[in-house]
FIMAR-612285 format. One record per residue: chain; x, y, z of N, C-alpha, C in turn; residue in three letters. Coordinates in nm, 3 decimals. Example, Ala and Ser with C-alpha at 12.3 -4.5 7.8 and 13.67 -1.06 7.14 Angstrom:
residues 2
<'A'; <1.319; -0.569; 0.780>; <1.230; -0.450; 0.780>; <1.320; -0.330; 0.780>; 'ALA'>;
<'A'; <1.285; -0.225; 0.708>; <1.367; -0.106; 0.714>; <1.290; 0.003; 0.787>; 'SER'>;
//
This chain:
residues 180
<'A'; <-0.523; 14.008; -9.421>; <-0.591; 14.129; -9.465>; <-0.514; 14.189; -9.582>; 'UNK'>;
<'A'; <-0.571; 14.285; -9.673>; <-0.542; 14.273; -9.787>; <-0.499; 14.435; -9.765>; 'UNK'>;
<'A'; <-0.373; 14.474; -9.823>; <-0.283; 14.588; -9.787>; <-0.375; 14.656; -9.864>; 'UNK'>;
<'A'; <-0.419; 14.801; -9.832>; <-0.508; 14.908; -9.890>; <-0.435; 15.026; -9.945>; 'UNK'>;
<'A'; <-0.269; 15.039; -9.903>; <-0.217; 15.173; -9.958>; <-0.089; 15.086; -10.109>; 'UNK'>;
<'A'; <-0.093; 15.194; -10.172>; <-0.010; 15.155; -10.319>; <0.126; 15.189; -10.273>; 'UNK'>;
<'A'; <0.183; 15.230; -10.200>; <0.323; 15.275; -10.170>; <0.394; 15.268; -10.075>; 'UNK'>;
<'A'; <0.514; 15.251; -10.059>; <0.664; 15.206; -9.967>; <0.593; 15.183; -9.836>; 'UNK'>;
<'A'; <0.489; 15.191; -9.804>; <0.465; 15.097; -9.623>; <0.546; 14.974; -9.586>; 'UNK'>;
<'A'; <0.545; 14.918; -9.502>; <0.579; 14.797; -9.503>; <0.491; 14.741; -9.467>; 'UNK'>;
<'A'; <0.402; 14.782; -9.385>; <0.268; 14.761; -9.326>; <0.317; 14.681; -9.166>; 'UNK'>;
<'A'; <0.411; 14.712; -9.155>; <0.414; 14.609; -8.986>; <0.427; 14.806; -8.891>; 'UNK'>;
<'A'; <0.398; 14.738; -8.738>; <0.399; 14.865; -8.668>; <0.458; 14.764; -8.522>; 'UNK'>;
<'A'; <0.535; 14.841; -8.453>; <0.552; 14.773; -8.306>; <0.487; 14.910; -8.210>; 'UNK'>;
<'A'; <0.439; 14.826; -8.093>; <0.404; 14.920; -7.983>; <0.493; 14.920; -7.853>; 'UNK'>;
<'A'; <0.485; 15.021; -7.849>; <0.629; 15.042; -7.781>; <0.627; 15.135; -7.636>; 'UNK'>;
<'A'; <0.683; 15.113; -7.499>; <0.641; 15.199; -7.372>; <0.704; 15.344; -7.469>; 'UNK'>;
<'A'; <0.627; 15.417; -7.381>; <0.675; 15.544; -7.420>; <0.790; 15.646; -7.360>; 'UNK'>;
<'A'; <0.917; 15.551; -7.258>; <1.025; 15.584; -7.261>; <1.149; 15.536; -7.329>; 'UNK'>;
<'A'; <1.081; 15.445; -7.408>; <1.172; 15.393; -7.520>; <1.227; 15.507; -7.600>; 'UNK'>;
<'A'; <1.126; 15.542; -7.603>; <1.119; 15.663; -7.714>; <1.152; 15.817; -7.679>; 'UNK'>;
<'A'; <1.149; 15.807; -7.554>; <1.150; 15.965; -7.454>; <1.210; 15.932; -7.339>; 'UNK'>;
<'A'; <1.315; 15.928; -7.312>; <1.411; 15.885; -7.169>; <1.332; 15.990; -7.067>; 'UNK'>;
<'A'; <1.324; 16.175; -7.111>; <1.283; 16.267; -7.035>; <1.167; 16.253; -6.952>; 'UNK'>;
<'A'; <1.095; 16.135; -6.960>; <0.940; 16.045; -6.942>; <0.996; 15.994; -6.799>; 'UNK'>;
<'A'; <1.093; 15.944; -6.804>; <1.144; 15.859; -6.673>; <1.139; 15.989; -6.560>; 'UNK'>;
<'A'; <1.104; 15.870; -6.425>; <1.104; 15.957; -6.297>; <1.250; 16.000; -6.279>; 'UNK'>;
<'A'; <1.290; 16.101; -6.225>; <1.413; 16.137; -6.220>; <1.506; 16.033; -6.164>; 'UNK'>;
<'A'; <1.613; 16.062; -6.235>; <1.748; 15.953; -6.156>; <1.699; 15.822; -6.213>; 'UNK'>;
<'A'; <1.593; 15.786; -6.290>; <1.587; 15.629; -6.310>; <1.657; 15.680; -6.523>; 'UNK'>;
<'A'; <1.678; 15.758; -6.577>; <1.708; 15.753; -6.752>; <1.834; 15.695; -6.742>; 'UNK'>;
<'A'; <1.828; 15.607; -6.851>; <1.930; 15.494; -6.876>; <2.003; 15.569; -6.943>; 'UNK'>;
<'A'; <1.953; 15.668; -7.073>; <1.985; 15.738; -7.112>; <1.945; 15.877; -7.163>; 'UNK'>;
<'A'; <2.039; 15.919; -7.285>; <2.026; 16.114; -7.264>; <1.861; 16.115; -7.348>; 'UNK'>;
<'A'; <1.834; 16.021; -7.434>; <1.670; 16.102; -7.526>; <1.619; 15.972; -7.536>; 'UNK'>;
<'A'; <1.709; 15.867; -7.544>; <1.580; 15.766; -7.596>; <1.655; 15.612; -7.610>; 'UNK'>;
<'A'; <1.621; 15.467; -7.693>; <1.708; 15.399; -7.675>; <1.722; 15.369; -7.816>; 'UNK'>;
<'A'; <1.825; 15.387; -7.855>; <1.853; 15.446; -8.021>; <1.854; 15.291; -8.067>; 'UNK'>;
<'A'; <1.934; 15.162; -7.970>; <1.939; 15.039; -8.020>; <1.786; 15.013; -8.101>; 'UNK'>;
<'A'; <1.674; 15.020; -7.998>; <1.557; 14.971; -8.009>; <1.508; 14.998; -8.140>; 'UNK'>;
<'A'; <1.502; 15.164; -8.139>; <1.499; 15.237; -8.256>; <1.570; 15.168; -8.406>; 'UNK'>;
<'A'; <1.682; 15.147; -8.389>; <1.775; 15.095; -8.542>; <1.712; 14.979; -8.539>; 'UNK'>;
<'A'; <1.717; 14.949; -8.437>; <1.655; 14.749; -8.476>; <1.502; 14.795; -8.573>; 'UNK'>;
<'A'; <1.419; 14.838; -8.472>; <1.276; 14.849; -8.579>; <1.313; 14.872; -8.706>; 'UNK'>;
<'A'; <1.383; 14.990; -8.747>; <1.439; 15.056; -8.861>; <1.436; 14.942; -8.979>; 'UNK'>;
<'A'; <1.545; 14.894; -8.913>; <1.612; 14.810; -9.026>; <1.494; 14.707; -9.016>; 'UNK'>;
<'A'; <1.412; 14.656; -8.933>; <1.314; 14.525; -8.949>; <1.210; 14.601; -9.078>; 'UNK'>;
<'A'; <1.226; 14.753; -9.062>; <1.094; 14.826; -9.180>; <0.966; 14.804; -9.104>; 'UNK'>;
<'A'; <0.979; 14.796; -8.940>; <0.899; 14.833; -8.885>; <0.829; 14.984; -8.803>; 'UNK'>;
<'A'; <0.725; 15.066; -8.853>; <0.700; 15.155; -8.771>; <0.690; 15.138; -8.637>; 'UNK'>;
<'A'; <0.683; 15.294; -8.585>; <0.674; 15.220; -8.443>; <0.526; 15.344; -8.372>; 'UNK'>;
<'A'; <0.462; 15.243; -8.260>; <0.391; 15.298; -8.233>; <0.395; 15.339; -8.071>; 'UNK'>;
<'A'; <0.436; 15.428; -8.024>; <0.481; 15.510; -7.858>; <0.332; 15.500; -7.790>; 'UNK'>;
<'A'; <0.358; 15.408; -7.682>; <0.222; 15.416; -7.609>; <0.249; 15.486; -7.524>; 'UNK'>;
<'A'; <0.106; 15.611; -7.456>; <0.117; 15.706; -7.366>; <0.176; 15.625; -7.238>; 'UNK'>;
<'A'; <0.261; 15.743; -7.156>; <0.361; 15.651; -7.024>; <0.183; 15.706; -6.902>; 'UNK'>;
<'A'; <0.148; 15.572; -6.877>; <0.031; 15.653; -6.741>; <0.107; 15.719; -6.673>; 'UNK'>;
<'A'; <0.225; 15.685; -6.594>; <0.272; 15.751; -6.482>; <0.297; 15.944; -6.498>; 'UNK'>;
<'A'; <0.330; 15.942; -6.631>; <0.377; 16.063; -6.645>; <0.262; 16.127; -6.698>; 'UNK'>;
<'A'; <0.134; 16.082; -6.782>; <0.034; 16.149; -6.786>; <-0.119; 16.145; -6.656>; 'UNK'>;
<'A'; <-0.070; 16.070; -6.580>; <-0.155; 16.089; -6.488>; <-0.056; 16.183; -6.350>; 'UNK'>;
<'A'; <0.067; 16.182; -6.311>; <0.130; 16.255; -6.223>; <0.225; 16.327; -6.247>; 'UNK'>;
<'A'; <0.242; 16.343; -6.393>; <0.384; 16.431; -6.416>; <0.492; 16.424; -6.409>; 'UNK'>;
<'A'; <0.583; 16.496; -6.499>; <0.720; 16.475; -6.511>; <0.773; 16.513; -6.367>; 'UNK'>;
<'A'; <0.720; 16.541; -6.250>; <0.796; 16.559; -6.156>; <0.739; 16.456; -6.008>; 'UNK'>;
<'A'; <0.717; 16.353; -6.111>; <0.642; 16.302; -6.002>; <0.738; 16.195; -5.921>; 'UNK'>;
<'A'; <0.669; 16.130; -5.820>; <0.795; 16.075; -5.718>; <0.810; 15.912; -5.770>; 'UNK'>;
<'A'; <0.871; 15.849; -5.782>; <0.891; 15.685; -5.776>; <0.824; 15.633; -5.686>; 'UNK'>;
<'A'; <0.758; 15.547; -5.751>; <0.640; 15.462; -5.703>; <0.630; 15.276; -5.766>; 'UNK'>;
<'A'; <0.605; 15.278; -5.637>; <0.551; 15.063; -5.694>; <0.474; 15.049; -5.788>; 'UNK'>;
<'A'; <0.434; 14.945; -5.806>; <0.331; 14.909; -5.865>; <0.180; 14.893; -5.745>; 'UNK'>;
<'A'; <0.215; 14.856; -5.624>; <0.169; 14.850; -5.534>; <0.079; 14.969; -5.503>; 'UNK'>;
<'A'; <0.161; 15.082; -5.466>; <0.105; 15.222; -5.471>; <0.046; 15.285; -5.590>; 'UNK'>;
<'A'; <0.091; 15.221; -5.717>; <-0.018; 15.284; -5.852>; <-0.108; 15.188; -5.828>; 'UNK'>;
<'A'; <-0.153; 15.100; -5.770>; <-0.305; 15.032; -5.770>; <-0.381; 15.000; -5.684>; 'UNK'>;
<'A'; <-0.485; 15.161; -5.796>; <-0.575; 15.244; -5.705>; <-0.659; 15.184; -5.800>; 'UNK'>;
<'A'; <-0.780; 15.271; -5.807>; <-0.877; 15.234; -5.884>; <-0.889; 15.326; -6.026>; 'UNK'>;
<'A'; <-0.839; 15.480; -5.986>; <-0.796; 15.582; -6.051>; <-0.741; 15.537; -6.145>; 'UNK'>;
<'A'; <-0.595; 15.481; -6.109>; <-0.446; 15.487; -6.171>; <-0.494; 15.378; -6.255>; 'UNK'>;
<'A'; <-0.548; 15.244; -6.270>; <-0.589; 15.147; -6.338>; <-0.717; 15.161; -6.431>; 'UNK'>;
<'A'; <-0.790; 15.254; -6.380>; <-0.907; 15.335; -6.497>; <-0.822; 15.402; -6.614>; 'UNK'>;
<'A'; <-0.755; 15.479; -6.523>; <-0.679; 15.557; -6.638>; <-0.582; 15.506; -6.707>; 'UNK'>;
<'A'; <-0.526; 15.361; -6.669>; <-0.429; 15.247; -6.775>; <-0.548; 15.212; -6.898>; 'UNK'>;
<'A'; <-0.645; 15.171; -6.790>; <-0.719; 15.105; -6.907>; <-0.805; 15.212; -7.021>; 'UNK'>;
<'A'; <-0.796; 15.357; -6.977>; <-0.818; 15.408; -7.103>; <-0.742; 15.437; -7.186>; 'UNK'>;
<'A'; <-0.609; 15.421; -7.151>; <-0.494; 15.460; -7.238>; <-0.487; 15.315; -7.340>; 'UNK'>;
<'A'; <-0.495; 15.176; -7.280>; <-0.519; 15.052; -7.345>; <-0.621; 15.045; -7.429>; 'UNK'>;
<'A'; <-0.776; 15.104; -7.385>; <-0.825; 15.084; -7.475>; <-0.792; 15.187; -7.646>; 'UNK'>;
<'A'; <-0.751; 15.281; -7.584>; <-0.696; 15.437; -7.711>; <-0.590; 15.325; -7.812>; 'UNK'>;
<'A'; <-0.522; 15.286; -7.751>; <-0.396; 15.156; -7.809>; <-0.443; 15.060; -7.869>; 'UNK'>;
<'A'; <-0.558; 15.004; -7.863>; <-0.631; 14.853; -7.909>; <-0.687; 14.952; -8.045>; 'UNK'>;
<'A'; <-0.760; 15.104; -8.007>; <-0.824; 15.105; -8.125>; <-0.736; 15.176; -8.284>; 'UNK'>;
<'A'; <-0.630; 15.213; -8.190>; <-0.530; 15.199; -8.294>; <-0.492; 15.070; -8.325>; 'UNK'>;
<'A'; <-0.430; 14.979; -8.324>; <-0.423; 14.856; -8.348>; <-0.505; 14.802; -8.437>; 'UNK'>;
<'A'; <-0.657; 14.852; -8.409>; <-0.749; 14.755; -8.453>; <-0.781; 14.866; -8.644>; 'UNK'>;
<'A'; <-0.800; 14.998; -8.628>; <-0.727; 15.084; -8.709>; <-0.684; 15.047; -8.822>; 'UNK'>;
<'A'; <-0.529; 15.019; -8.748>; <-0.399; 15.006; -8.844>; <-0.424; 14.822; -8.897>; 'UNK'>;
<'A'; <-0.476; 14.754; -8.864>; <-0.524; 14.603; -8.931>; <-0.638; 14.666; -9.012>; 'UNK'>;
<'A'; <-0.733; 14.705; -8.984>; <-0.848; 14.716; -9.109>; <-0.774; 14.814; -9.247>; 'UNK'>;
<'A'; <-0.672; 14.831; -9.230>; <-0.584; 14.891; -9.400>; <-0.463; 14.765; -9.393>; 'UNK'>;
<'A'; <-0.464; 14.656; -9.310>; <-0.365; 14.579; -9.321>; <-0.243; 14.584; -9.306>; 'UNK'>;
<'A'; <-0.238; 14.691; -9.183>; <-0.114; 14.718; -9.115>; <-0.078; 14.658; -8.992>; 'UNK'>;
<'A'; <0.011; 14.541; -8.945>; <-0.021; 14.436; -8.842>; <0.079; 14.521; -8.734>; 'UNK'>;
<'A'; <0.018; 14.483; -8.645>; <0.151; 14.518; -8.456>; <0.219; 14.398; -8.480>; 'UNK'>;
<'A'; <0.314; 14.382; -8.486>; <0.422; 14.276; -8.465>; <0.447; 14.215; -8.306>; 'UNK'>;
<'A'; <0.428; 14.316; -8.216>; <0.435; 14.318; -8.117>; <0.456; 14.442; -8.030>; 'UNK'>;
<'A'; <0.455; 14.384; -7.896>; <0.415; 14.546; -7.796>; <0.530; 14.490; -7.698>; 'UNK'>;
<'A'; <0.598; 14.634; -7.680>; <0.778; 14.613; -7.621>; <0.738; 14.725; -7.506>; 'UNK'>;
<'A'; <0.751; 14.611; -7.373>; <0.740; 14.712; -7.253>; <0.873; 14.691; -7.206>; 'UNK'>;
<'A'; <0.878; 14.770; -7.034>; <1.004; 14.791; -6.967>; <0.996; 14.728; -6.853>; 'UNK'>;
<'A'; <1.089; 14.616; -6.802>; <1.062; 14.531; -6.738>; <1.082; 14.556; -6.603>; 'UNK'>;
<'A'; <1.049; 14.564; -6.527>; <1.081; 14.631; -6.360>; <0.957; 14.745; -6.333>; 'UNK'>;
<'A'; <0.893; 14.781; -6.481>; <0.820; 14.922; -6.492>; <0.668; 14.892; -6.357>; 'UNK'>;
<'A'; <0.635; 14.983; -6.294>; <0.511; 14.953; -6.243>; <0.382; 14.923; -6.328>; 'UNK'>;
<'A'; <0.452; 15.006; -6.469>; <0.296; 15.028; -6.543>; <0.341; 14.945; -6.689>; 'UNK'>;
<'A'; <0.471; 14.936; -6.740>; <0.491; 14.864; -6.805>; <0.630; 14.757; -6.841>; 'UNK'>;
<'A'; <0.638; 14.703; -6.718>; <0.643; 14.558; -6.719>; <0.598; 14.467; -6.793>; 'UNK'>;
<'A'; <0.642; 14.374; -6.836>; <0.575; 14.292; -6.897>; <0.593; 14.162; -6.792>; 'UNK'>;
<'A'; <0.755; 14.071; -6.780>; <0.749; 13.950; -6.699>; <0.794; 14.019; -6.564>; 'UNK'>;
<'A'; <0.839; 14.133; -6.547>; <0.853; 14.206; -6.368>; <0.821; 14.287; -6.353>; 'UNK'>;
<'A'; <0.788; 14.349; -6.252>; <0.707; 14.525; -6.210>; <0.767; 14.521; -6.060>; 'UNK'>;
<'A'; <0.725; 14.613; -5.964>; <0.802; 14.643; -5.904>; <0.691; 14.596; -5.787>; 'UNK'>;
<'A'; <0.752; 14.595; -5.688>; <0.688; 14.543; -5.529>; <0.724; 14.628; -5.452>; 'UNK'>;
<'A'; <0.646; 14.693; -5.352>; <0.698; 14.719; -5.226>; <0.536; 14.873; -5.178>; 'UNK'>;
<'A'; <0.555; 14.904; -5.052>; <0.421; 14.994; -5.017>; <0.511; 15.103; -5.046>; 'UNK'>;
<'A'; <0.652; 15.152; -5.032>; <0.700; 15.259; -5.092>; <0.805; 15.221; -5.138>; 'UNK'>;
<'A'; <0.867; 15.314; -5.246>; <0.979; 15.268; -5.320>; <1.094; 15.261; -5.248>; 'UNK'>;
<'A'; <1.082; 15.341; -5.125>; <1.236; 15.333; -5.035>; <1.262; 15.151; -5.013>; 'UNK'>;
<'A'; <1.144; 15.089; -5.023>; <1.150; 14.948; -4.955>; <1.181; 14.867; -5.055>; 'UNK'>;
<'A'; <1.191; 14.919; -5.218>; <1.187; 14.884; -5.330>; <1.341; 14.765; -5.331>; 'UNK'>;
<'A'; <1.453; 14.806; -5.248>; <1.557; 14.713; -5.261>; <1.512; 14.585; -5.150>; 'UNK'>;
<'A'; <1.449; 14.615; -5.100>; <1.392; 14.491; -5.014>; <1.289; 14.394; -5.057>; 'UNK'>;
<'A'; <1.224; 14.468; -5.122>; <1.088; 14.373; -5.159>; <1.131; 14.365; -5.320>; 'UNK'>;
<'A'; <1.183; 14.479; -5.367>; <1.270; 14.454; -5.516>; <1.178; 14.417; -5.636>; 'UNK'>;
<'A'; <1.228; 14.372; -5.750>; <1.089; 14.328; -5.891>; <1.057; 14.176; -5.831>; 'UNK'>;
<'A'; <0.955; 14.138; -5.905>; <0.867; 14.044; -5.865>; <0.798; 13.999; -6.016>; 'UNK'>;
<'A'; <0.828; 13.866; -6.028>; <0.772; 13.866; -6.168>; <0.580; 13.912; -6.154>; 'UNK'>;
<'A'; <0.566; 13.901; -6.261>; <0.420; 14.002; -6.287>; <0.414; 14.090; -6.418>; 'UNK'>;
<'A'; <0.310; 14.156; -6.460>; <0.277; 14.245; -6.561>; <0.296; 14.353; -6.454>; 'UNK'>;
<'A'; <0.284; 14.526; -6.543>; <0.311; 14.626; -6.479>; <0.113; 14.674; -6.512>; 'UNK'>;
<'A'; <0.080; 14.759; -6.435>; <-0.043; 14.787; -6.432>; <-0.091; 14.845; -6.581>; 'UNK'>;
<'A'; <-0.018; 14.871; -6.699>; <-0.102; 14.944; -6.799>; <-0.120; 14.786; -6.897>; 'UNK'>;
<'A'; <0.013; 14.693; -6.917>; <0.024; 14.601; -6.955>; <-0.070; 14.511; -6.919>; 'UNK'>;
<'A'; <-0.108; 14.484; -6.836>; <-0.195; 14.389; -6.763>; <-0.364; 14.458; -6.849>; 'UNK'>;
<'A'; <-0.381; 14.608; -6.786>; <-0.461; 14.661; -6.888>; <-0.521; 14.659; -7.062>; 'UNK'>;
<'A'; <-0.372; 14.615; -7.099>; <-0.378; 14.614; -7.251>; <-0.378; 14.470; -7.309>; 'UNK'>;
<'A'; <-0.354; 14.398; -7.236>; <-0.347; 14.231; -7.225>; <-0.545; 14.200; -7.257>; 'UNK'>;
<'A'; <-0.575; 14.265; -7.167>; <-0.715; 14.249; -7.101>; <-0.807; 14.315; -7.223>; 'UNK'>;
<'A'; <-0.802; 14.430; -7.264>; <-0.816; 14.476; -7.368>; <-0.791; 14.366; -7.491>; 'UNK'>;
<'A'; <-0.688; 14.349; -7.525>; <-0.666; 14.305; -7.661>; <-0.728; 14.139; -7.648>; 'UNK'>;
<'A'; <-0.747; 14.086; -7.533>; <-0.838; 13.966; -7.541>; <-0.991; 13.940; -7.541>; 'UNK'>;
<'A'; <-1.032; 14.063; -7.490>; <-1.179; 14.103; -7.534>; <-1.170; 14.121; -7.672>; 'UNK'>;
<'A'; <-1.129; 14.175; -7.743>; <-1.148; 14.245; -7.855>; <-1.083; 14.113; -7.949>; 'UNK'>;
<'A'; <-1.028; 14.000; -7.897>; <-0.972; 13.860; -7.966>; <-0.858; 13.911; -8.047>; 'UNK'>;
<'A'; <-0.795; 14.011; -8.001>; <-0.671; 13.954; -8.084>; <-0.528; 13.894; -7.986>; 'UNK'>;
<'A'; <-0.470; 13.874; -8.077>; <-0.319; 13.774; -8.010>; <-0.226; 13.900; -8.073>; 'UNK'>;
<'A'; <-0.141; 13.966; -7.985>; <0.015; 14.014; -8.000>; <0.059; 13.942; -7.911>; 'UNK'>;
<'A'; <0.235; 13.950; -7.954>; <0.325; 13.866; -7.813>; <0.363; 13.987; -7.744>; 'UNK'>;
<'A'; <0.386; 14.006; -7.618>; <0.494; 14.109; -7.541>; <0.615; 14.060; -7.549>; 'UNK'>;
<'A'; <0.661; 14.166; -7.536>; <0.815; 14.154; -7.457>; <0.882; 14.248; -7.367>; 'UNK'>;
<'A'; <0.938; 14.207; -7.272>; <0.988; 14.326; -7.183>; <1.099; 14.320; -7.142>; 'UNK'>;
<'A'; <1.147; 14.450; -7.204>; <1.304; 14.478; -7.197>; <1.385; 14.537; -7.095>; 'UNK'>;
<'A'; <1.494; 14.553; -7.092>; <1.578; 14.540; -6.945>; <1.719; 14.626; -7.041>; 'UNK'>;
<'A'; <1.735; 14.743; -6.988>; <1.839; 14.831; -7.069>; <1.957; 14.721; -7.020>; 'UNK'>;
<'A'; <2.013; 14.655; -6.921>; <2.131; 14.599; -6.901>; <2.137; 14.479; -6.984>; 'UNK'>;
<'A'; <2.060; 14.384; -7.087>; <2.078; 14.304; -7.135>; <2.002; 14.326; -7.299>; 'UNK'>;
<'A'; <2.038; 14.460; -7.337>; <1.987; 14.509; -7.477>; <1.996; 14.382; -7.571>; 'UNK'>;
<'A'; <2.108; 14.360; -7.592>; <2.153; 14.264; -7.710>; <2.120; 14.142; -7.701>; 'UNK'>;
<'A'; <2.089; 14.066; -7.594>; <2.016; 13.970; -7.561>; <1.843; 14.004; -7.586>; 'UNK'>;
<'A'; <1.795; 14.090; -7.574>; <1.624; 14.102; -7.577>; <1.632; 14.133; -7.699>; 'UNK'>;
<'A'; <1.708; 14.240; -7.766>; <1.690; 14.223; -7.945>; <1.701; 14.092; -8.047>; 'UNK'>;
<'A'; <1.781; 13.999; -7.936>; <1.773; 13.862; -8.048>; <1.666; 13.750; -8.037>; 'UNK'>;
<'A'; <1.632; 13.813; -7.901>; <1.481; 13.752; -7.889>; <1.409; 13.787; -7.932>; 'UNK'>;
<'A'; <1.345; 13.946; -7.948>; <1.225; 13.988; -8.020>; <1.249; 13.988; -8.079>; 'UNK'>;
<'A'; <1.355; 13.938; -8.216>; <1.359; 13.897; -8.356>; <1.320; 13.763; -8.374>; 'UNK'>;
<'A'; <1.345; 13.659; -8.307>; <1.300; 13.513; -8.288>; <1.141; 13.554; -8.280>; 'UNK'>;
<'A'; <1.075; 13.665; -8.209>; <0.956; 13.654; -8.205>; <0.830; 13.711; -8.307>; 'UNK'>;
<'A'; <0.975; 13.792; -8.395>; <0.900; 13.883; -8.504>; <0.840; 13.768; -8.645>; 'UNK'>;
<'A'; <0.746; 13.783; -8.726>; <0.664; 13.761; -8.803>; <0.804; 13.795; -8.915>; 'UNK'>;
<'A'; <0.780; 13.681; -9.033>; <0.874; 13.761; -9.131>; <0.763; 13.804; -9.256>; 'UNK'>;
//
């Protein structure tokens, strides 16, 4: 597609969970850190990629005070309506930012997340049981949503899903996976 603006864009965009970007998003006691994950952040930077914060369901469907939950217990019929409208809001940005020739490079979820997971999400009927039944490979319920989405609509992004304890390892992968 043929770039439509005359000035400094780079034209790439990543999509990104939206506690990447907002730690304060996380259910209490789970923030890795104090605002956000600054690595993730410099990496895009320097790639001259924008970035694009996808709404967190958990926190816009139950609130910043809401309790820790599976993936199990977010899938209702509710909680997965309301992924998939947040997926489809995300595709039509996507689809958007390509008709001026601005590409997603890719979409960076959180791996263990119920809603955005990409290769683990979480198992169990309540989270107390969460060290027993523990992550489980799988998509997280908004991911799975936006997967589903972006294959109706035919396009291809890659995921990736990141894990705060092995930062420097998932940044040298989603560079292996980035477009130059």
């Amino acid at each position: 597609m043929k770039k439509l603006f005359k000035d400094k864009r780079s034209g790439k965009i990543t999509t990104v969970a939206h506690c990447i970007l907002n730690q304060n998003s996380r259910v209490s006691g789970l923030a890795e850190r104090s605002s956000m994950i600054t690595e993730i952040v410099e990496f895009f930077w320097r790639k001259k990629t924008g970035i694009l914060q996808m709404p967190c369901p958990e926190l816009t469907y139950a609130g910043v005070l809401r309790k820790p939950q599976t993936k199990d217990q977010y899938d209702t019929i509710m909680f997965r309506s309301h992924c998939r409208k947040i997926a489809d809001e995300i595709v039509d940005q996507i689809q958007d930012y390509a008709k001026c020739g601005i590409s997603t490079e890719i979409v960076i979820g959180v791996d263990g997340s119920p809603s955005c997971g990409v290769s683990e999400t979480s198992k169990g009927k309540t989270w107390k049981n969460l060290s027993k039944n523990g992550k489980v490979k799988g998509s997280g319920i908004l991911i799975e949503e936006l997967r589903f989405a972006l294959k109706e609509r035919e396009i291809s992004i890659p995921f990736y899903g990141i894990q705060y304890e092995r930062l420097s390892e998932d940044l040298a992968n989603i560079e292996k996976l980035l477009k130059d």
